[in-house]
GUMARVEX-284289 format. One record per residue (C-alpha): x negated, y negated, z negated. Coordinates in Angstrom, 2 decimals, padded with zeros to 5 digits. Layout:
# residues N
<site <X; Y; Z>>
...
END
This chain:
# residues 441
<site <000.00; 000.00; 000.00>>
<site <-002.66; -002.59; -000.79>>
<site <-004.39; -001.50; 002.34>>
<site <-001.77; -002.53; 004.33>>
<site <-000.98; -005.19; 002.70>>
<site <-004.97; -006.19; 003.27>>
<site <-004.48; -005.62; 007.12>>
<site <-001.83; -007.86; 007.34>>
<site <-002.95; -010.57; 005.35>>
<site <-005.99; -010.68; 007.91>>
<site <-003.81; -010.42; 010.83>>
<site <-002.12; -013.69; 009.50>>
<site <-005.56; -015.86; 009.09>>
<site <-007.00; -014.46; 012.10>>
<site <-006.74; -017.66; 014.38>>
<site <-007.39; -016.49; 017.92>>
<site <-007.22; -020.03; 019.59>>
<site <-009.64; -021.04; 017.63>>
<site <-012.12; -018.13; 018.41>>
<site <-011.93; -018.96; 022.17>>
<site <-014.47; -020.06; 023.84>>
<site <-015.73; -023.85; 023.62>>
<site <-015.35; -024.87; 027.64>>
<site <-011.49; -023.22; 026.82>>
<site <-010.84; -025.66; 023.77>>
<site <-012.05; -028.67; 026.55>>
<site <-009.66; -027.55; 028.86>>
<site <-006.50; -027.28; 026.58>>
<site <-007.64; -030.99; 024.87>>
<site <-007.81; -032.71; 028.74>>
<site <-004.29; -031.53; 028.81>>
<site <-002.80; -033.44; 025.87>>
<site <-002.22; -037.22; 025.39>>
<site <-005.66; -038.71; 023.87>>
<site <-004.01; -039.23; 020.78>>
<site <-002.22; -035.82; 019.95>>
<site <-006.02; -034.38; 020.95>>
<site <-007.50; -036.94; 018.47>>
<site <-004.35; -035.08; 016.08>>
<site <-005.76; -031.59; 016.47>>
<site <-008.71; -033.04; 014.32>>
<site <-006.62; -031.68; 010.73>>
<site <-005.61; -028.24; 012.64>>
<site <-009.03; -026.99; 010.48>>
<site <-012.60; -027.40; 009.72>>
<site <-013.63; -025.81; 013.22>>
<site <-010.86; -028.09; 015.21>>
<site <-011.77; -031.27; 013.22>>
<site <-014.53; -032.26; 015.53>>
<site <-013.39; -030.23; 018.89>>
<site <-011.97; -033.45; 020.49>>
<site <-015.12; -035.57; 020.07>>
<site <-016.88; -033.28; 022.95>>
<site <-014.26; -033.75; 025.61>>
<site <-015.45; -034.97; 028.56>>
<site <-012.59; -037.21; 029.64>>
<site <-011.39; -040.21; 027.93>>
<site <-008.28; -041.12; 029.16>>
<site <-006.37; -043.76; 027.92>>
<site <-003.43; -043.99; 030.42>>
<site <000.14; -045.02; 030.00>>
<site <001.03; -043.48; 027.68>>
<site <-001.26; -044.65; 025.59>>
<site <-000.60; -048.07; 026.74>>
<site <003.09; -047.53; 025.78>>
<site <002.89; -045.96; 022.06>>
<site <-000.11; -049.22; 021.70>>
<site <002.39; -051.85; 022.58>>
<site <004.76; -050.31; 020.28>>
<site <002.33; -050.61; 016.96>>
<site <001.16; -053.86; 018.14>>
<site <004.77; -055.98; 019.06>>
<site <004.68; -056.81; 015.29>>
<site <002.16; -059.25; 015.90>>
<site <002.84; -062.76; 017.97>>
<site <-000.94; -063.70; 018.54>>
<site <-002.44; -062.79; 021.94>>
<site <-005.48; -062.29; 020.60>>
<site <-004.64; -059.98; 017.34>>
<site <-002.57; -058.07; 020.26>>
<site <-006.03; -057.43; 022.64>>
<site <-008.14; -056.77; 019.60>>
<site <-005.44; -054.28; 017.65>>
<site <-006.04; -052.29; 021.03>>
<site <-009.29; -052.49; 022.15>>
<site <-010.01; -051.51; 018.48>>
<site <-008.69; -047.78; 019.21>>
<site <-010.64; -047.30; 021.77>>
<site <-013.60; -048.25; 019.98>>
<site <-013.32; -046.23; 017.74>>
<site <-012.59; -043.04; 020.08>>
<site <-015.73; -044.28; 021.45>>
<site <-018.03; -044.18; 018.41>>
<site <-016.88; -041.22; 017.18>>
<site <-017.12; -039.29; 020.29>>
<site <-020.34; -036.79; 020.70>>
<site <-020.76; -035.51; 023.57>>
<site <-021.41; -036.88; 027.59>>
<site <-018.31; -038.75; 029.29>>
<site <-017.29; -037.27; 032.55>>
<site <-014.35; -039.39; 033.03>>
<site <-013.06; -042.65; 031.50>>
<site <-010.02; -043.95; 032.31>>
<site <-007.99; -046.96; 030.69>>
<site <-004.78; -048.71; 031.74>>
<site <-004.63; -052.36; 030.08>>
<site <-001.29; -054.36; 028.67>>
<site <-000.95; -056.74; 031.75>>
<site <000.83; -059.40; 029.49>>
<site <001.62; -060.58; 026.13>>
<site <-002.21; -059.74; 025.26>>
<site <-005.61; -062.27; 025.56>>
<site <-007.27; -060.51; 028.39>>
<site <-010.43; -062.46; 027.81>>
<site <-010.89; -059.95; 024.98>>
<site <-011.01; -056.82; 027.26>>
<site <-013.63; -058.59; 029.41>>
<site <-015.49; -059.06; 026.69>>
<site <-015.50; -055.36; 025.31>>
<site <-015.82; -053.75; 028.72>>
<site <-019.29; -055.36; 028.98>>
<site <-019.74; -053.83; 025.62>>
<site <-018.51; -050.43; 026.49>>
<site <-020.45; -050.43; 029.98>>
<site <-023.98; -049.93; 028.24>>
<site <-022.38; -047.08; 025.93>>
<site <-020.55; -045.11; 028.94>>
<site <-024.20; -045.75; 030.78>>
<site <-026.00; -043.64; 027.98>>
<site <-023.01; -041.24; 027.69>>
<site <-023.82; -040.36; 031.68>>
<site <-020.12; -041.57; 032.91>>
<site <-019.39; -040.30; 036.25>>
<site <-015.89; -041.14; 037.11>>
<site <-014.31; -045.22; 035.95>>
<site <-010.41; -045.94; 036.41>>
<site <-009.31; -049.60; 035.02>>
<site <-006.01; -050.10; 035.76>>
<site <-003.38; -053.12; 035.65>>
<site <-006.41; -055.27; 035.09>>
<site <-005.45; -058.45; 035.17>>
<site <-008.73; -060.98; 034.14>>
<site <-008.85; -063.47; 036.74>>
<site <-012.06; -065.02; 038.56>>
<site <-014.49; -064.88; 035.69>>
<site <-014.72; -061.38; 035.46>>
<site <-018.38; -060.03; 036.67>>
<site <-018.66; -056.74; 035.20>>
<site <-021.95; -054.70; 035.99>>
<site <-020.63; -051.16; 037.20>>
<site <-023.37; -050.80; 039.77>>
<site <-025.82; -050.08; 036.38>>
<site <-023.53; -047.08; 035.72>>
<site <-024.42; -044.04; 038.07>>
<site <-021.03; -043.41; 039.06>>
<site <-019.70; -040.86; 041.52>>
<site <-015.96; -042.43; 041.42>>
<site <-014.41; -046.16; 040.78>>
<site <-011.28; -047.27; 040.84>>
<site <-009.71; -050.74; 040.25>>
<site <-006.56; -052.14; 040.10>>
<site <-005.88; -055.92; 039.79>>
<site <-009.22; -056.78; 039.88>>
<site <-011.59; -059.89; 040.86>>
<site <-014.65; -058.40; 042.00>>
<site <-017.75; -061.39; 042.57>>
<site <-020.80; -059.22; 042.69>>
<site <-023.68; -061.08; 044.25>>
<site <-026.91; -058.99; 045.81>>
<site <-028.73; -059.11; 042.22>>
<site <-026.07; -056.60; 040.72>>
<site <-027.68; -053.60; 042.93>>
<site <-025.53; -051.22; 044.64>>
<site <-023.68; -047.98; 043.88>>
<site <-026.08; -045.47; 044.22>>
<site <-024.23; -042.00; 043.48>>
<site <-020.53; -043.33; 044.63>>
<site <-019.39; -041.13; 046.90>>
<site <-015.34; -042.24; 046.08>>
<site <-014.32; -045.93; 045.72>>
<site <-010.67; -046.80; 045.07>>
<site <-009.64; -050.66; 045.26>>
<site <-006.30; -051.62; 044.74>>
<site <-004.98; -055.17; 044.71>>
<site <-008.47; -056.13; 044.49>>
<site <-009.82; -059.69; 045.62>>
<site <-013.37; -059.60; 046.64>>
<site <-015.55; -062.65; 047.05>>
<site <-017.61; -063.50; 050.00>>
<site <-021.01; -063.81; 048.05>>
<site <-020.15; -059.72; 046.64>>
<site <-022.28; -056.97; 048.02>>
<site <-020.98; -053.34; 048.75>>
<site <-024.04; -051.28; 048.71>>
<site <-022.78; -047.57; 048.65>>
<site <-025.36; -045.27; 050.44>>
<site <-023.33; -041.65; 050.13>>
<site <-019.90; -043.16; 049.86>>
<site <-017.87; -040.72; 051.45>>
<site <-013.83; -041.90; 050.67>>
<site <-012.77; -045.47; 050.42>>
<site <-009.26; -045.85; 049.39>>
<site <-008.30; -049.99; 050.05>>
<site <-004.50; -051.08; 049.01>>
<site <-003.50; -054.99; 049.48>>
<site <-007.72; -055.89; 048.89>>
<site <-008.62; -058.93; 050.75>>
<site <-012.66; -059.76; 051.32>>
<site <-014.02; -056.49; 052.37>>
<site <-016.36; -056.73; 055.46>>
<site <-019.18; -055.41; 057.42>>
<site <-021.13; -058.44; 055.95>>
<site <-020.58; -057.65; 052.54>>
<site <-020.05; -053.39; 052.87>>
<site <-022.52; -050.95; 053.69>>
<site <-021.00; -047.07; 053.27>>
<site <-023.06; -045.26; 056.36>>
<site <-021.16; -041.58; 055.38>>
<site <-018.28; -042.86; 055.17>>
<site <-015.48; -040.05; 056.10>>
<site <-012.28; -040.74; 054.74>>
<site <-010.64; -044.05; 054.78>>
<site <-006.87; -045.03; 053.58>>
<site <-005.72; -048.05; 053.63>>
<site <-002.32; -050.16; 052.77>>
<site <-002.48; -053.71; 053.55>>
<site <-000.31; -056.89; 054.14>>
<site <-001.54; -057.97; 057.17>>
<site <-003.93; -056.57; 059.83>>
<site <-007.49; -057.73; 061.17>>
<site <-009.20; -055.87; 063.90>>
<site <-011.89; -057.42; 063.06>>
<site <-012.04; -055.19; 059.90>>
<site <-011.85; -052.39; 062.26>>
<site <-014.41; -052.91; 064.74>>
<site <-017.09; -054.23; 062.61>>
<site <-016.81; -052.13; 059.34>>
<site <-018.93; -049.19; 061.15>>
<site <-016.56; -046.72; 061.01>>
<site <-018.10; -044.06; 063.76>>
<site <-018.52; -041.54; 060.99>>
<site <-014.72; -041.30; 059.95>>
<site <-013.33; -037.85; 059.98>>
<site <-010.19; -038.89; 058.29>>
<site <-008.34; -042.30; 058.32>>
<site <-004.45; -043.58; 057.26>>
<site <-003.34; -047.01; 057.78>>
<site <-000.38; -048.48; 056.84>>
<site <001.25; -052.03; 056.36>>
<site <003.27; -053.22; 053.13>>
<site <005.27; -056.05; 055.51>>
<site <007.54; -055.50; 058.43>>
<site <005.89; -057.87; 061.66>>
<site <007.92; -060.37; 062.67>>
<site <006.26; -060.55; 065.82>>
<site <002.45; -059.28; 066.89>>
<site <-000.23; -061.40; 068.25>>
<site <-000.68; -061.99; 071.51>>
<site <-003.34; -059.89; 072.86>>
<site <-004.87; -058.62; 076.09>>
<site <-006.00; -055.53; 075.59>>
<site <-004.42; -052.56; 073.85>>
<site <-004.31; -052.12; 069.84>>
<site <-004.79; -049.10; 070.17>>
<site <-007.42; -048.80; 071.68>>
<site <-009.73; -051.37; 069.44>>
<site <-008.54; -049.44; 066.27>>
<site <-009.31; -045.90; 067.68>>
<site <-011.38; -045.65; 070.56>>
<site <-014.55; -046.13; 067.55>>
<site <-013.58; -043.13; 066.11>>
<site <-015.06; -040.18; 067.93>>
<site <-015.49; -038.00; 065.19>>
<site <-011.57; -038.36; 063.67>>
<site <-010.19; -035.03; 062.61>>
<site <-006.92; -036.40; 060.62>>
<site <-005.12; -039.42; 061.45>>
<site <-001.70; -041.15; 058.99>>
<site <000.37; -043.78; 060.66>>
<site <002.72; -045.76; 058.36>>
<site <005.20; -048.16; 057.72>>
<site <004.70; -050.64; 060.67>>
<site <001.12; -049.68; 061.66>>
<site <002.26; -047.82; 064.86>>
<site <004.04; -051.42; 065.72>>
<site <000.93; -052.69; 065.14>>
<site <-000.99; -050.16; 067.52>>
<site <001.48; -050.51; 070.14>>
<site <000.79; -054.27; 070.72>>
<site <-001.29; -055.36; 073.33>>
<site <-000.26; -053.23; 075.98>>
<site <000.30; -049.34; 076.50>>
<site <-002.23; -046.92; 077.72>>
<site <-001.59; -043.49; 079.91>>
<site <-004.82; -042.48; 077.48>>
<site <-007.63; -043.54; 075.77>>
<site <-010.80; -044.11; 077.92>>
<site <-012.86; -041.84; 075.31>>
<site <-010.76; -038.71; 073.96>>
<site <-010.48; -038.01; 070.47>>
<site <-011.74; -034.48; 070.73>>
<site <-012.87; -033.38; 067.07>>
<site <-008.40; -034.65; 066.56>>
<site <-006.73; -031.95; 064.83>>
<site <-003.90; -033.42; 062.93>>
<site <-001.74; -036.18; 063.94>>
<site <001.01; -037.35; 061.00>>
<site <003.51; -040.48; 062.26>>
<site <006.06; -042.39; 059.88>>
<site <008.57; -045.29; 060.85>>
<site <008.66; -044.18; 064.83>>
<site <011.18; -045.91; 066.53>>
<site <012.60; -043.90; 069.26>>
<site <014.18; -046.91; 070.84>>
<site <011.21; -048.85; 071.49>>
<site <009.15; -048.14; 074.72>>
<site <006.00; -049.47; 073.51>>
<site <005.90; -047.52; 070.59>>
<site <007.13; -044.30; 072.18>>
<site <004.37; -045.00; 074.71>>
<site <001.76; -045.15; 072.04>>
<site <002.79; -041.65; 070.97>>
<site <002.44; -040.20; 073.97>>
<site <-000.80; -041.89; 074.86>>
<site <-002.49; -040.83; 071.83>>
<site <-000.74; -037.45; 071.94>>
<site <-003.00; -036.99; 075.63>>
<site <-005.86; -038.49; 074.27>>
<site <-006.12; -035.60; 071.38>>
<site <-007.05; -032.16; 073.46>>
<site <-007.80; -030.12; 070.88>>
<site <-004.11; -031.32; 068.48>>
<site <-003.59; -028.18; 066.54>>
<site <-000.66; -030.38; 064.48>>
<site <001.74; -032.78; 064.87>>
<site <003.97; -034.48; 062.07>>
<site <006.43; -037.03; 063.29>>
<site <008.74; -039.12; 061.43>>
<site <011.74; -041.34; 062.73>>
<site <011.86; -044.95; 061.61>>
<site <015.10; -044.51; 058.68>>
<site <015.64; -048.58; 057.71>>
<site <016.76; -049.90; 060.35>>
<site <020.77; -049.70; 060.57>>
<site <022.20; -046.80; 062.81>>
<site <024.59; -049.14; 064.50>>
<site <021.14; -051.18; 066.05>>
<site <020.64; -047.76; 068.05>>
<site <023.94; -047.20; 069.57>>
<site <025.30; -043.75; 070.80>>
<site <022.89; -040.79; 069.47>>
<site <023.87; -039.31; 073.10>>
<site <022.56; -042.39; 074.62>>
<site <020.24; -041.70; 078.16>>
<site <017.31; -042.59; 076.77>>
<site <014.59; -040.96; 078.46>>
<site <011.01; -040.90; 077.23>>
<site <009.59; -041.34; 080.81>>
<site <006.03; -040.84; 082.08>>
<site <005.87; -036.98; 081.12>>
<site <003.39; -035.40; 083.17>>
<site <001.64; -031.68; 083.13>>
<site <-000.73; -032.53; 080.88>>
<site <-001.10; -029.73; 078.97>>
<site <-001.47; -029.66; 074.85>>
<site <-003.24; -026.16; 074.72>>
<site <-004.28; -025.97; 071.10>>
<site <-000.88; -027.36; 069.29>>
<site <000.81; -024.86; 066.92>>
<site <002.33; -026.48; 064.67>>
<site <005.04; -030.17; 065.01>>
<site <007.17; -030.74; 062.02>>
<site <009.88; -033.63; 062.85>>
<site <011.44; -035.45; 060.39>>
<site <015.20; -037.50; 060.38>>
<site <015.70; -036.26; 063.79>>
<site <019.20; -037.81; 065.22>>
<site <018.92; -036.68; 068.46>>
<site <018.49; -039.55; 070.61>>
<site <017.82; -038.75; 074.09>>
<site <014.13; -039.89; 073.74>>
<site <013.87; -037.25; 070.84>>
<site <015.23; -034.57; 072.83>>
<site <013.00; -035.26; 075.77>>
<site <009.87; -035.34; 073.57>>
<site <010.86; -032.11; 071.82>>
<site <011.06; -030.93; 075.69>>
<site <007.72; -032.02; 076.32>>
<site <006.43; -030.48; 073.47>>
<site <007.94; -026.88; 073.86>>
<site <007.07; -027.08; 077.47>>
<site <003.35; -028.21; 077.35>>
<site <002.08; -026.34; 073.99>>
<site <001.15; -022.55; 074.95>>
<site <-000.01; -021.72; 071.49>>
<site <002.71; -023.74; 069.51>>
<site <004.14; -021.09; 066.98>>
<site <006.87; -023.62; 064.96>>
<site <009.03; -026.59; 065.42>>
<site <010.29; -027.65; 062.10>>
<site <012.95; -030.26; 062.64>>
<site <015.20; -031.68; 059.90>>
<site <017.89; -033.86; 061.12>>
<site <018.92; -036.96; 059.47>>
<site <022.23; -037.41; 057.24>>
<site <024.21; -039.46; 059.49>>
<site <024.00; -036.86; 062.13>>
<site <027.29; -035.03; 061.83>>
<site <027.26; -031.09; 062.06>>
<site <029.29; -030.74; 065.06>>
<site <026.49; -033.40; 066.76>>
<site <023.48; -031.10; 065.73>>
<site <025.59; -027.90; 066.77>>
<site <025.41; -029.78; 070.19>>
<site <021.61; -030.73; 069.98>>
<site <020.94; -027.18; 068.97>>
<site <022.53; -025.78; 072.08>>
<site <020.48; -027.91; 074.31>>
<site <017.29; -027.18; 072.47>>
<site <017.95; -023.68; 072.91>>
<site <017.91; -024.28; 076.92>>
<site <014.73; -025.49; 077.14>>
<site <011.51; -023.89; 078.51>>
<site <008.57; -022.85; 076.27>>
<site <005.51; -022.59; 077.16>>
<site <004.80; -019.93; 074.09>>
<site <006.65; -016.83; 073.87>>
<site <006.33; -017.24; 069.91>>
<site <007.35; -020.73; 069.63>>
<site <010.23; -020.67; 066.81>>
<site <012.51; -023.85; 066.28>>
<site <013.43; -023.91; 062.39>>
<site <015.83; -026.32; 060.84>>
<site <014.77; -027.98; 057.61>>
<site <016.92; -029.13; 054.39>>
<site <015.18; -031.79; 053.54>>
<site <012.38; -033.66; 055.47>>
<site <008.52; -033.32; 055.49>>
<site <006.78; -036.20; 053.68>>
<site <003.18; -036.46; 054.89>>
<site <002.07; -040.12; 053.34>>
END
């Protein structure tokens, strides 16, 4: 009896999360809130110091809520900035081990943000001896005197949001960045991009960013979400490199610049070693300016995957880009397409209006396999592009289509029908209708 009872009573303090190992105890802290990991300090003696040796510090916002709850019984702006900054400094001082990751997301009001510029330049030289790799400040709103010295910090990934950046040539460049994220960032002429093995850029709303102040020569990846467009940003930021690029505007265009020669062909004809191209919002209005092109005078060969948001099938120019950059991509193994869904139905008329896409010729498109289109209503110009498609692509395998709401179910019985009719050029290609439609942006 008092041998079992023994066995039991050892079954009951055996604590088997604690005897796992310590990379597992890392793992299951970087999945809780920064202050419930903090918490599992009085689980026991072996737990009380566990969170001081995770990599990440992450302050994000949820943090930033449960903060502005403790702190709203204080009026002064200051008390406010310093009540929170003085968490984190204390996470900081207590913490033991190297920081992988740190990550904060500051009050954007009712707090002095001159006191989180002045504690970031004291936290830079601590995250510098800690080995930091990866910096996220976010909501960051500090205004033209901020000059903070990240380039001392050998980081492999930054990102900002609301941010003034005014680096001058003296601050050194960003050796070991090989990700950059800037997001409502204003950039001043006299700042200097050095970033030797940059390999992504990610740029929302940023204004400044040039070929005179930005040097990224492995640059691969670039995304981008902007206001307003410059070519000159595209033809002088030395993009030749790029093996994957997005673009897409914030602002409907009123009306596009006059210009002589094709949009189109300024933005992409650089890019000879794309593999993965995005087009949003009103970016494909934007490359459809300046004239339309049969095809590009250079082919984008290394093309594999073409993704298109906000087409309008109404609008020759636009449909006219498709096409064109459809020929100029031999070696398209996939094609995502998405019709334009703000502008009112009643603009567009009768979805069994003759609206022909024109200009279809035998080129052939001998290495698609895969088109996925999205809010398809069946306009004429639709149906005659999914005709192309079927007719010209010898190893396509599927045509997802999901049709939009307003088309009714008798119409789409009707569009099915005449689908059905049309020649394939692949014995295997299978047309599947989707529920709901394929986001790809």
């Amino acid at each position: 009896m008092a041998e079992a009872s023994t066995r039991k009573v050892s079954r009951v303090k055996k604590d088997i999360i604690s005897e796992l190992p310590g990379n597992i105890h890392e793992y299951i802290l970087g999945c809780l809130p920064i202050q419930d990991a903090v918490r599992t300090s009085v689980l026991s003696t072996r737990w009380r110091h566990t969170w001081t040796m995770t990599p990440h510090l992450i302050f994000d916002n949820q943090f930033l809520c449960r903060m502005m709850v403790k702190i709203s019984k204080y009026t002064d702006p200051e008390l406010k900035a310093l009540k929170f900054v003085s968490v984190i400094n204390k996470a900081l001082l207590l913490h033991n081990g190297p920081i992988v990751s740190f990550s904060i997301e500051f009050p954007s009001y009712e707090c002095d943000s001159r006191i989180f510029h002045d504690f970031i330049d004291q936290w830079i030289p601590v995250l510098s001896r800690k080995s930091i790799k990866q910096l996220s400040l976010d909501d960051f709103k500090l205004g033209e005197y901020t000059a903070h010295h990240f380039s001392s910090l050998d980081l492999t990934h930054l990102r900002l949001i609301s941010f003034w950046f005014s680096y001058t040539s003296t601050s050194g460049g960003f050796t070991y960045l090989t990700n950059l994220e800037l997001i409502n960032v204003a950039i001043s002429k006299q700042c200097i991009f050095d970033c030797p093995v940059l390999e992504k850029l990610t740029l929302v709303v940023c204004t400044g960013l040039s070929h005179t102040n930005f040097h990224a020569p492995k640059l691969k990846c670039l995304h981008q979400m902007c206001d307003e467009i410059s070519l000159a940003g595209f033809e002088n930021l030395g993009l030749k490199n790029l093996t994957e690029f997005s673009c897409g505007l914030c602002n409907c265009l009123s009306e596009l610049e006059p210009s002589e020669t094709s949009n189109l062909a300024k933005v992409l004809c650089s890019l000879h070693n794309i593999e993965i191209i995005y087009i949003a919002a009103e970016f494909i209005q934007f490359l459809a300016g300046g004239g339309s092109l049969r095809n590009l005078s250079k082919p984008l060969h290394n093309l594999k995957t073409l993704n298109i948001s906000g087409i309008n099938f109404v609008d020759s120019d636009i449909i006219s880009c498709l096409l064109c950059l459809i020929r100029s991509a031999p070696n398209l193994c996939k094609l995502n397409i998405s019709a334009d869904i703000y502008t009112e139905f009643s603009v567009y008329g009768d979805l069994r209006k003759d609206y022909r896409v024109g200009d279809l010729d035998d080129f052939t498109i001998d290495q698609l396999k895969i088109v996925t289109l999205s809010y398809f209503e069946g306009r004429r110009a639709e149906l005659e592009l999914v005709k192309y498609l079927l007719a010209h692509a010898p190893l396509l395998k599927t045509m997802s289509i999901h049709r939009h709401a307003i088309v009714t179910k008798d119409v789409s019985l009707l569009i099915a029908e005449e689908m059905l009719q049309y020649t394939r050029a692949s014995s295997r290609a299978q047309i599947r209708y989707l529920e709901q439609p394929v986001y790809r942006l």
